[in-house]
mmCIF file of the N, C-alpha and C atoms, coordinates in Angstrom:
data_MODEL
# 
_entry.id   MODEL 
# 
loop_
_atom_site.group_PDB 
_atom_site.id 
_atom_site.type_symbol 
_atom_site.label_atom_id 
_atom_site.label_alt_id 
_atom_site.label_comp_id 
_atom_site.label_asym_id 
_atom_site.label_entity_id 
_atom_site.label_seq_id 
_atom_site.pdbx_PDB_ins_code 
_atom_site.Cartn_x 
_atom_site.Cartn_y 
_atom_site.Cartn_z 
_atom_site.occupancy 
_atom_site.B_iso_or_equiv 
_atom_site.pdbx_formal_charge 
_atom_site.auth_seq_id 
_atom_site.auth_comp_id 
_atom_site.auth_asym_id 
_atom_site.auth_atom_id 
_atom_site.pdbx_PDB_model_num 
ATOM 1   N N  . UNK A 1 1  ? 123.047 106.302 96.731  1.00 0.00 ? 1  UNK A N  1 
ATOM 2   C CA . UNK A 1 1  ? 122.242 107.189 95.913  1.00 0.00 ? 1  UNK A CA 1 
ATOM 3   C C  . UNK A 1 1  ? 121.669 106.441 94.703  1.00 0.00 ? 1  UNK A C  1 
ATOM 4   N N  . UNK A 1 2  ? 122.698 105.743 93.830  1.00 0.00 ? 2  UNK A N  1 
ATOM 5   C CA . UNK A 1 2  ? 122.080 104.509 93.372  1.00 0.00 ? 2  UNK A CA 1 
ATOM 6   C C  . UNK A 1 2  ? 120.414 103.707 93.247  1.00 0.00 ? 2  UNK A C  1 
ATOM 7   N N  . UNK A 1 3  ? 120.383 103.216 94.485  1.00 0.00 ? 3  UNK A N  1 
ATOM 8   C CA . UNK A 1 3  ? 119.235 102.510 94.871  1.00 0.00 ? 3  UNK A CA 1 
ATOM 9   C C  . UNK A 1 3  ? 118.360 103.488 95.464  1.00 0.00 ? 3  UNK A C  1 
ATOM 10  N N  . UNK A 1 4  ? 118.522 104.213 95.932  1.00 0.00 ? 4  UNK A N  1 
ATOM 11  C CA . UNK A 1 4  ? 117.580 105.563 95.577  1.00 0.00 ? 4  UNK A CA 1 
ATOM 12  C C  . UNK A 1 4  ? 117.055 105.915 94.595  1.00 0.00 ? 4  UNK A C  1 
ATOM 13  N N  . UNK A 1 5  ? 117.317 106.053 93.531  1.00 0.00 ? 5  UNK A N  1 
ATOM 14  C CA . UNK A 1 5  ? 117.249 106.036 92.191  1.00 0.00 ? 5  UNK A CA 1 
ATOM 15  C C  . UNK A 1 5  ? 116.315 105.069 91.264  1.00 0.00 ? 5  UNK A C  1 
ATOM 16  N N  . UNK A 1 6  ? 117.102 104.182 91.539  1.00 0.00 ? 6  UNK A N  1 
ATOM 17  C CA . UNK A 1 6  ? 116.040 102.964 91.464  1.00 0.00 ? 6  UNK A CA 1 
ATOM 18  C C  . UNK A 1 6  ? 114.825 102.607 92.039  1.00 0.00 ? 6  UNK A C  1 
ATOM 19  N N  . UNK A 1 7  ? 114.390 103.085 93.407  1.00 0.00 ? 7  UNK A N  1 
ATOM 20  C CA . UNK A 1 7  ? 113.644 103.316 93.871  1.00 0.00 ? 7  UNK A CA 1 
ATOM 21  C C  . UNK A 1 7  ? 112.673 104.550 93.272  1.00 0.00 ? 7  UNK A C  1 
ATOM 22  N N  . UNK A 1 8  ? 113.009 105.240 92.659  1.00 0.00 ? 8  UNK A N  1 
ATOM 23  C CA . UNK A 1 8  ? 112.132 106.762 92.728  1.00 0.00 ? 8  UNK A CA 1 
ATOM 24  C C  . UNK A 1 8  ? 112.062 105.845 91.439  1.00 0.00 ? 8  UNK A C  1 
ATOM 25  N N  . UNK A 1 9  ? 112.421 105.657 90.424  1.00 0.00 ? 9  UNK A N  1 
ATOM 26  C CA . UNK A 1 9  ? 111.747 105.465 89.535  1.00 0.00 ? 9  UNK A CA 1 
ATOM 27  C C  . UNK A 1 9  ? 110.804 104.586 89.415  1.00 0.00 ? 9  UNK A C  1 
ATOM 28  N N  . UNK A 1 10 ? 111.279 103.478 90.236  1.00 0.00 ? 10 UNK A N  1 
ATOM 29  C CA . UNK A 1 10 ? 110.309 102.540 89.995  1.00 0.00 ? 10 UNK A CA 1 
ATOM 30  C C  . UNK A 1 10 ? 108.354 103.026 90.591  1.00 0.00 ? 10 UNK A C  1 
ATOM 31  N N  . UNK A 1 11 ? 108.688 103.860 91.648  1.00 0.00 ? 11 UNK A N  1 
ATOM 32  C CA . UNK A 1 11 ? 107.422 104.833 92.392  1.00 0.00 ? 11 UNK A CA 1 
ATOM 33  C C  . UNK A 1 11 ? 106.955 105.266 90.953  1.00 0.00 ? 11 UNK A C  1 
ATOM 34  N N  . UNK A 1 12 ? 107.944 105.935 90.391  1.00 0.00 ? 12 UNK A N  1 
ATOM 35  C CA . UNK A 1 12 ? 107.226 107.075 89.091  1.00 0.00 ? 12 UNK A CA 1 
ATOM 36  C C  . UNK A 1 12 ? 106.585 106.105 87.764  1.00 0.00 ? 12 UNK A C  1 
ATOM 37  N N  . UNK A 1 13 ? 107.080 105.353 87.751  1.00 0.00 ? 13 UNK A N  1 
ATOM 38  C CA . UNK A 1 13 ? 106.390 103.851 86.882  1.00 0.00 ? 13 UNK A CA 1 
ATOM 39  C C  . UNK A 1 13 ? 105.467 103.244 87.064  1.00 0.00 ? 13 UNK A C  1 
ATOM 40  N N  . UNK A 1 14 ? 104.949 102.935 88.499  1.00 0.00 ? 14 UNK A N  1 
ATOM 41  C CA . UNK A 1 14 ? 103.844 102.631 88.541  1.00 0.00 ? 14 UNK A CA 1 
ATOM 42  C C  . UNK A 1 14 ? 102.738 103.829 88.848  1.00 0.00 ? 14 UNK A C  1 
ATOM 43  N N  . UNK A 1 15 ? 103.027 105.023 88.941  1.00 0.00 ? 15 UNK A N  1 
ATOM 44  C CA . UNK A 1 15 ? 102.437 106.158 88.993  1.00 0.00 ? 15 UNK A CA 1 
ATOM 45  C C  . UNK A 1 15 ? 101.916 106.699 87.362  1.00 0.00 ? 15 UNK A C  1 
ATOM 46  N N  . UNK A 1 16 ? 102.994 106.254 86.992  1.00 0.00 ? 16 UNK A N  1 
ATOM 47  C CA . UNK A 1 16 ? 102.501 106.361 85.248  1.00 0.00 ? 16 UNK A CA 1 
ATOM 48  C C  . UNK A 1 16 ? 101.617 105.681 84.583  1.00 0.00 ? 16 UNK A C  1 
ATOM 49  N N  . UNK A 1 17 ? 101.358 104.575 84.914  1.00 0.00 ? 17 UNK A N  1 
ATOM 50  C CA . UNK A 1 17 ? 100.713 103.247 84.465  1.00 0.00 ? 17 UNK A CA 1 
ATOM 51  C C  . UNK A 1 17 ? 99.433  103.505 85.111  1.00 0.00 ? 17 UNK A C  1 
ATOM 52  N N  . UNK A 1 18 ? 99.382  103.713 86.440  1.00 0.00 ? 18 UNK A N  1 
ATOM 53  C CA . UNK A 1 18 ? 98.208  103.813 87.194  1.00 0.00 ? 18 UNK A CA 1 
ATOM 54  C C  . UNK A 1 18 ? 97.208  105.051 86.558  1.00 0.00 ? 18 UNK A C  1 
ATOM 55  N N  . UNK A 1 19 ? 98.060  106.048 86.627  1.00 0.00 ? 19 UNK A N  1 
ATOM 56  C CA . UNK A 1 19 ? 97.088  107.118 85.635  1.00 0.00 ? 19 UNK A CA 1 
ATOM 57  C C  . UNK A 1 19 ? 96.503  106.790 84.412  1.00 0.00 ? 19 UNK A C  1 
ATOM 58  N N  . UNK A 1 20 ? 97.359  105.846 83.517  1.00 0.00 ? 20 UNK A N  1 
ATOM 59  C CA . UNK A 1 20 ? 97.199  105.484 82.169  1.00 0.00 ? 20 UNK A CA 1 
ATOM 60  C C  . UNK A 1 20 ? 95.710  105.054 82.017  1.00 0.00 ? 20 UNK A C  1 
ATOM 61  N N  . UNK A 1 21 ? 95.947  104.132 83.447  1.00 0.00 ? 21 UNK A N  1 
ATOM 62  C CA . UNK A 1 21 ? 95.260  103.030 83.483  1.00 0.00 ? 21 UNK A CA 1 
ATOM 63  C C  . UNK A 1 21 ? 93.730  103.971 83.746  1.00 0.00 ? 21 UNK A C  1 
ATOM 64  N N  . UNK A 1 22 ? 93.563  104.741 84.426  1.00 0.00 ? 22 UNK A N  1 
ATOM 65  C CA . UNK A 1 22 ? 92.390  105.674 85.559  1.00 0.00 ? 22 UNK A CA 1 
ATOM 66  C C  . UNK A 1 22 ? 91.984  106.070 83.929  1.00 0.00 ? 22 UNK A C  1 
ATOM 67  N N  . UNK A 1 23 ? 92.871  107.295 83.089  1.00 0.00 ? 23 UNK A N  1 
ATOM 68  C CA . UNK A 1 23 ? 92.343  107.832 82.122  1.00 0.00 ? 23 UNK A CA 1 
ATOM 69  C C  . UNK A 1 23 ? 91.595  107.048 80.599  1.00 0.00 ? 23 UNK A C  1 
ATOM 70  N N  . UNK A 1 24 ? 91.940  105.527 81.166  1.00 0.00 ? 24 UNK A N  1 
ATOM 71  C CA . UNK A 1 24 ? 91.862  104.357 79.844  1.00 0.00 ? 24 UNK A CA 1 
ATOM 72  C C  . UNK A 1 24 ? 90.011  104.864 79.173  1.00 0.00 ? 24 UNK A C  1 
ATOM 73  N N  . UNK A 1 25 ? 90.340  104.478 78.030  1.00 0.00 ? 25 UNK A N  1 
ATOM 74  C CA . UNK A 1 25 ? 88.849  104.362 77.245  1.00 0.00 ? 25 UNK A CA 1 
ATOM 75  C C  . UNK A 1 25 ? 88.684  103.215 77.413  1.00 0.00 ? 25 UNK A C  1 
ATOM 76  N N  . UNK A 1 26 ? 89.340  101.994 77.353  1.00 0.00 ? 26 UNK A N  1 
ATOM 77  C CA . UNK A 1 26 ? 88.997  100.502 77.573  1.00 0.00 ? 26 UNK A CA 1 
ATOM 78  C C  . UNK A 1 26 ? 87.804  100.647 78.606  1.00 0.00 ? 26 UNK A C  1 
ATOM 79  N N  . UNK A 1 27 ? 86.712  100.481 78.564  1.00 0.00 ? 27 UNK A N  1 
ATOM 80  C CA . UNK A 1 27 ? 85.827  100.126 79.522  1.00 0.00 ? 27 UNK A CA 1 
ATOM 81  C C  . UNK A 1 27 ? 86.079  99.207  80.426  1.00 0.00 ? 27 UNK A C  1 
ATOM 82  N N  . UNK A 1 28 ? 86.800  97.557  79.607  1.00 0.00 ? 28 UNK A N  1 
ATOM 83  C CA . UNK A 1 28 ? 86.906  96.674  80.719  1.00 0.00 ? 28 UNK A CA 1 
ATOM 84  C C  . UNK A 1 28 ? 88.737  97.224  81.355  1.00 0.00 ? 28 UNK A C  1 
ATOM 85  N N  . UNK A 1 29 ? 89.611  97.559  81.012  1.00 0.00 ? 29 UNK A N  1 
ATOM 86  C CA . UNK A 1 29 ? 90.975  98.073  82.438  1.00 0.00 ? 29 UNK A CA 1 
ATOM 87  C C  . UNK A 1 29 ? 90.792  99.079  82.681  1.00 0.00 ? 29 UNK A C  1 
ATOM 88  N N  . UNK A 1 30 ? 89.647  99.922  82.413  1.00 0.00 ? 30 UNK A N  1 
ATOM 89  C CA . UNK A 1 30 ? 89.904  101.278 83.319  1.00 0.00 ? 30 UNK A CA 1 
ATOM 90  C C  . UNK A 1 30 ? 89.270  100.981 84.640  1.00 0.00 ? 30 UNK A C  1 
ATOM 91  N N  . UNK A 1 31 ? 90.099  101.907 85.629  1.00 0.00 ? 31 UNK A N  1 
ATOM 92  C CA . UNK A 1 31 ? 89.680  101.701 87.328  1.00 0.00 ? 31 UNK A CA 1 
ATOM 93  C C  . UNK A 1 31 ? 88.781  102.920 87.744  1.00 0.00 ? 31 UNK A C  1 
ATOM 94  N N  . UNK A 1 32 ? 88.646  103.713 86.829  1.00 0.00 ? 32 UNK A N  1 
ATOM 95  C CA . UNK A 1 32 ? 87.571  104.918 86.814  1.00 0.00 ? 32 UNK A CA 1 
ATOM 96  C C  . UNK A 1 32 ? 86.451  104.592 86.685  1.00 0.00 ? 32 UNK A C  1 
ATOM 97  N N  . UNK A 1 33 ? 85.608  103.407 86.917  1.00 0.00 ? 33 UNK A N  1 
ATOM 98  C CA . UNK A 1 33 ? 84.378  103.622 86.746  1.00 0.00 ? 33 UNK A CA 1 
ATOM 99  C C  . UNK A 1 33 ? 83.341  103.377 87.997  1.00 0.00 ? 33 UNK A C  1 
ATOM 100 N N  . UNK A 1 34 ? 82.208  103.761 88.122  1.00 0.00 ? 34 UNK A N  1 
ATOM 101 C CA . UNK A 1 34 ? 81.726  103.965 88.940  1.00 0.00 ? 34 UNK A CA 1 
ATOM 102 C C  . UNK A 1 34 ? 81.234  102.721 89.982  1.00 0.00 ? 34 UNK A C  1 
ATOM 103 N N  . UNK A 1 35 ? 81.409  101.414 89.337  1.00 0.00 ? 35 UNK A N  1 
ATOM 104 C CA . UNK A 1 35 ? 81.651  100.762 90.329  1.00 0.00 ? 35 UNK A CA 1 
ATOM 105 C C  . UNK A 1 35 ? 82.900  100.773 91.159  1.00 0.00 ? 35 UNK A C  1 
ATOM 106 N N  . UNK A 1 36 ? 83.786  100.778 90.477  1.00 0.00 ? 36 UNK A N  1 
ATOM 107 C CA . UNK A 1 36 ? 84.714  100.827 91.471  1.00 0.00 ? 36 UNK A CA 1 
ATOM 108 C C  . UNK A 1 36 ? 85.270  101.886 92.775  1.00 0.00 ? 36 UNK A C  1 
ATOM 109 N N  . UNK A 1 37 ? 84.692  102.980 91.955  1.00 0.00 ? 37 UNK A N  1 
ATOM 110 C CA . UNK A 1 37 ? 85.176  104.226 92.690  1.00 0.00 ? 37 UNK A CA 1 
ATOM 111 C C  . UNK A 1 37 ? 83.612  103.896 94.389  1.00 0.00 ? 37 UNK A C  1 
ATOM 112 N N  . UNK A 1 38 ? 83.070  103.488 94.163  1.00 0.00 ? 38 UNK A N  1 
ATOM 113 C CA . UNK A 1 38 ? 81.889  102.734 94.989  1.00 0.00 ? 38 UNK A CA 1 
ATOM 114 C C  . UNK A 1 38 ? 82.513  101.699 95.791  1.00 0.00 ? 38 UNK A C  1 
ATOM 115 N N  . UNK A 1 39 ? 83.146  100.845 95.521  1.00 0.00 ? 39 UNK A N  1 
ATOM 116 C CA . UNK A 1 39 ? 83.678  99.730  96.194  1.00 0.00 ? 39 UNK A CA 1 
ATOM 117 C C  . UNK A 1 39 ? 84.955  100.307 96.945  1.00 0.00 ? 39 UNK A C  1 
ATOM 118 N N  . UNK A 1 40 ? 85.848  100.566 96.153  1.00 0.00 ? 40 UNK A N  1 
ATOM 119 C CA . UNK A 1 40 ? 86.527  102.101 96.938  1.00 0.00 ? 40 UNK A CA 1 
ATOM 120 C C  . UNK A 1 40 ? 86.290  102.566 98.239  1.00 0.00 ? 40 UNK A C  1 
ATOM 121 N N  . UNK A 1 41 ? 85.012  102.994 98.035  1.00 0.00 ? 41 UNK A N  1 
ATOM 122 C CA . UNK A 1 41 ? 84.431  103.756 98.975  1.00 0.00 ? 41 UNK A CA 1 
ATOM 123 C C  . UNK A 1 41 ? 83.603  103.213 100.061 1.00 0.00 ? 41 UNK A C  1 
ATOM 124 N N  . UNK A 1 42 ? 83.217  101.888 99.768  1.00 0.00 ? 42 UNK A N  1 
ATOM 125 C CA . UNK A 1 42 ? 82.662  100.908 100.760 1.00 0.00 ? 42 UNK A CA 1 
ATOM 126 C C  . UNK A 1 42 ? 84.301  100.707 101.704 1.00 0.00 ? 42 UNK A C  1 
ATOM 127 N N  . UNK A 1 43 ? 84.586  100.209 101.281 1.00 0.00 ? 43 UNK A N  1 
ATOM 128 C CA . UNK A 1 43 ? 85.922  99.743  101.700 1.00 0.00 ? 43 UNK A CA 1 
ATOM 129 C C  . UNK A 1 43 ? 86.987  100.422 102.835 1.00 0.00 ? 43 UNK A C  1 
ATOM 130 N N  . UNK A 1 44 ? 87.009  101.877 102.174 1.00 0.00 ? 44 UNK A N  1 
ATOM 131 C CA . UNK A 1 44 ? 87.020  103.224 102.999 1.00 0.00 ? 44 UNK A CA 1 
ATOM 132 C C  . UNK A 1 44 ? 86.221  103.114 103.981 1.00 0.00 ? 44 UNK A C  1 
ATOM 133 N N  . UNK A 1 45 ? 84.857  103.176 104.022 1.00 0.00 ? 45 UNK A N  1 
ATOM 134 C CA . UNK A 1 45 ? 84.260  103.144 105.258 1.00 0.00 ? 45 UNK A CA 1 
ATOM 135 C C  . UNK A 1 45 ? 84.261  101.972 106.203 1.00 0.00 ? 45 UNK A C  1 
ATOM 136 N N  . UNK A 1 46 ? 84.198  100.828 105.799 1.00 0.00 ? 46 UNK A N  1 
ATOM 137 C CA . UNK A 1 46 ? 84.472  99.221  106.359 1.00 0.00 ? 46 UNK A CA 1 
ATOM 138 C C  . UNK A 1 46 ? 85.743  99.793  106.966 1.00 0.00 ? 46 UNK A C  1 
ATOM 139 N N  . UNK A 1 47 ? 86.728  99.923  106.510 1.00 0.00 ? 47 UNK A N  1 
ATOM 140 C CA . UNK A 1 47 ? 88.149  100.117 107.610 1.00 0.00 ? 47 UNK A CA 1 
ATOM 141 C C  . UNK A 1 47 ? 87.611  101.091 108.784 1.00 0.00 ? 47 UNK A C  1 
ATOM 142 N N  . UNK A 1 48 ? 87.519  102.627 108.185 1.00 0.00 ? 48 UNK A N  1 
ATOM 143 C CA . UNK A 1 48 ? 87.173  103.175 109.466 1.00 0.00 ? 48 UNK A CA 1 
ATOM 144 C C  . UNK A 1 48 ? 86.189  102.930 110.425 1.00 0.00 ? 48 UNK A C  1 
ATOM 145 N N  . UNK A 1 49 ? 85.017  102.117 110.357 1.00 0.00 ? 49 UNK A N  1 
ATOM 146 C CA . UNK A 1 49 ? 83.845  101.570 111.021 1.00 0.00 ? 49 UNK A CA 1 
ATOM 147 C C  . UNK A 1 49 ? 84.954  100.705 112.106 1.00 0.00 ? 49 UNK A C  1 
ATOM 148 N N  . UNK A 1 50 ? 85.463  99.924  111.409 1.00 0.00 ? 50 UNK A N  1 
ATOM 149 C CA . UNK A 1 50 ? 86.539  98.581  111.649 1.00 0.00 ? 50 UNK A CA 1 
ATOM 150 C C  . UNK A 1 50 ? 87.293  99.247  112.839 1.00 0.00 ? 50 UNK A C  1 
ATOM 151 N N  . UNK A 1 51 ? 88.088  100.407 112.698 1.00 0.00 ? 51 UNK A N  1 
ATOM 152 C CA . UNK A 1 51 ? 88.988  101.463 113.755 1.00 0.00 ? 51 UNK A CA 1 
ATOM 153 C C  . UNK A 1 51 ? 88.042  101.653 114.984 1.00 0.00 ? 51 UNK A C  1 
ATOM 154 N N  . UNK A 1 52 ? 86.805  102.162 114.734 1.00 0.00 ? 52 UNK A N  1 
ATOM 155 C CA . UNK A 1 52 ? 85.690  102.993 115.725 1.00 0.00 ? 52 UNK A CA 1 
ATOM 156 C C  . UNK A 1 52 ? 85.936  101.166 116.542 1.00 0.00 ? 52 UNK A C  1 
ATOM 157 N N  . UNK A 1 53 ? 85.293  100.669 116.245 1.00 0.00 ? 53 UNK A N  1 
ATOM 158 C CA . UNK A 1 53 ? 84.935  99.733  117.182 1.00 0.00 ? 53 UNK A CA 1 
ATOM 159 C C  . UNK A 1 53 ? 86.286  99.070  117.858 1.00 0.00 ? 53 UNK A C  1 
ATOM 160 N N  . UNK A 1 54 ? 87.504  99.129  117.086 1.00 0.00 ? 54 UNK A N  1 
ATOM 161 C CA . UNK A 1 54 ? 88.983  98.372  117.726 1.00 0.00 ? 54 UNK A CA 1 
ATOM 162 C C  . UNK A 1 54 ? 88.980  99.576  119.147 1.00 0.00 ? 54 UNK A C  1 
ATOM 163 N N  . UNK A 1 55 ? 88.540  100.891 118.698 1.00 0.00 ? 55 UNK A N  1 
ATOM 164 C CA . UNK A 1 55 ? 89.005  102.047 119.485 1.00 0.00 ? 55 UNK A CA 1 
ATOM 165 C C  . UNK A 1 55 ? 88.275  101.655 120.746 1.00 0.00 ? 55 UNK A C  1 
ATOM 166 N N  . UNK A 1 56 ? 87.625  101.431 120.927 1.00 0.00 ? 56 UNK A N  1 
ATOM 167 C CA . UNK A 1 56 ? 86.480  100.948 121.827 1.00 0.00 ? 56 UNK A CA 1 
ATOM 168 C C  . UNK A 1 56 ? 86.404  100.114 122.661 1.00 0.00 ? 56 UNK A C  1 
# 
């Protein structure tokens, strides 16, 4: 139960940070901005394009 423990927190730590990070005013470490959420989304589609054709 222990390392369970250790485990969940460490999930909830970088879950904390990651939001920090999304809600940042820093222009240059925030991951909210619209390039990225774009590249994101290229990326998203490159994999599934990537699936269609393995499927095939």
């Amino acid at each position: 139960m222990f390392f369970l423990a250790i485990g969940v927190g460490a999930i909830l730590q970088v879950v904390w940070e990651m939001t920090d990070l999304i809600r940042g005013d820093d222009s240059l470490a925030s991951v909210g901005t619209p390039v990225n959420a774009a590249a994101f989304l290229f990326g998203a589609v490159f994999m599934y394009v990537t699936g269609l054709f393995i499927a095939l």
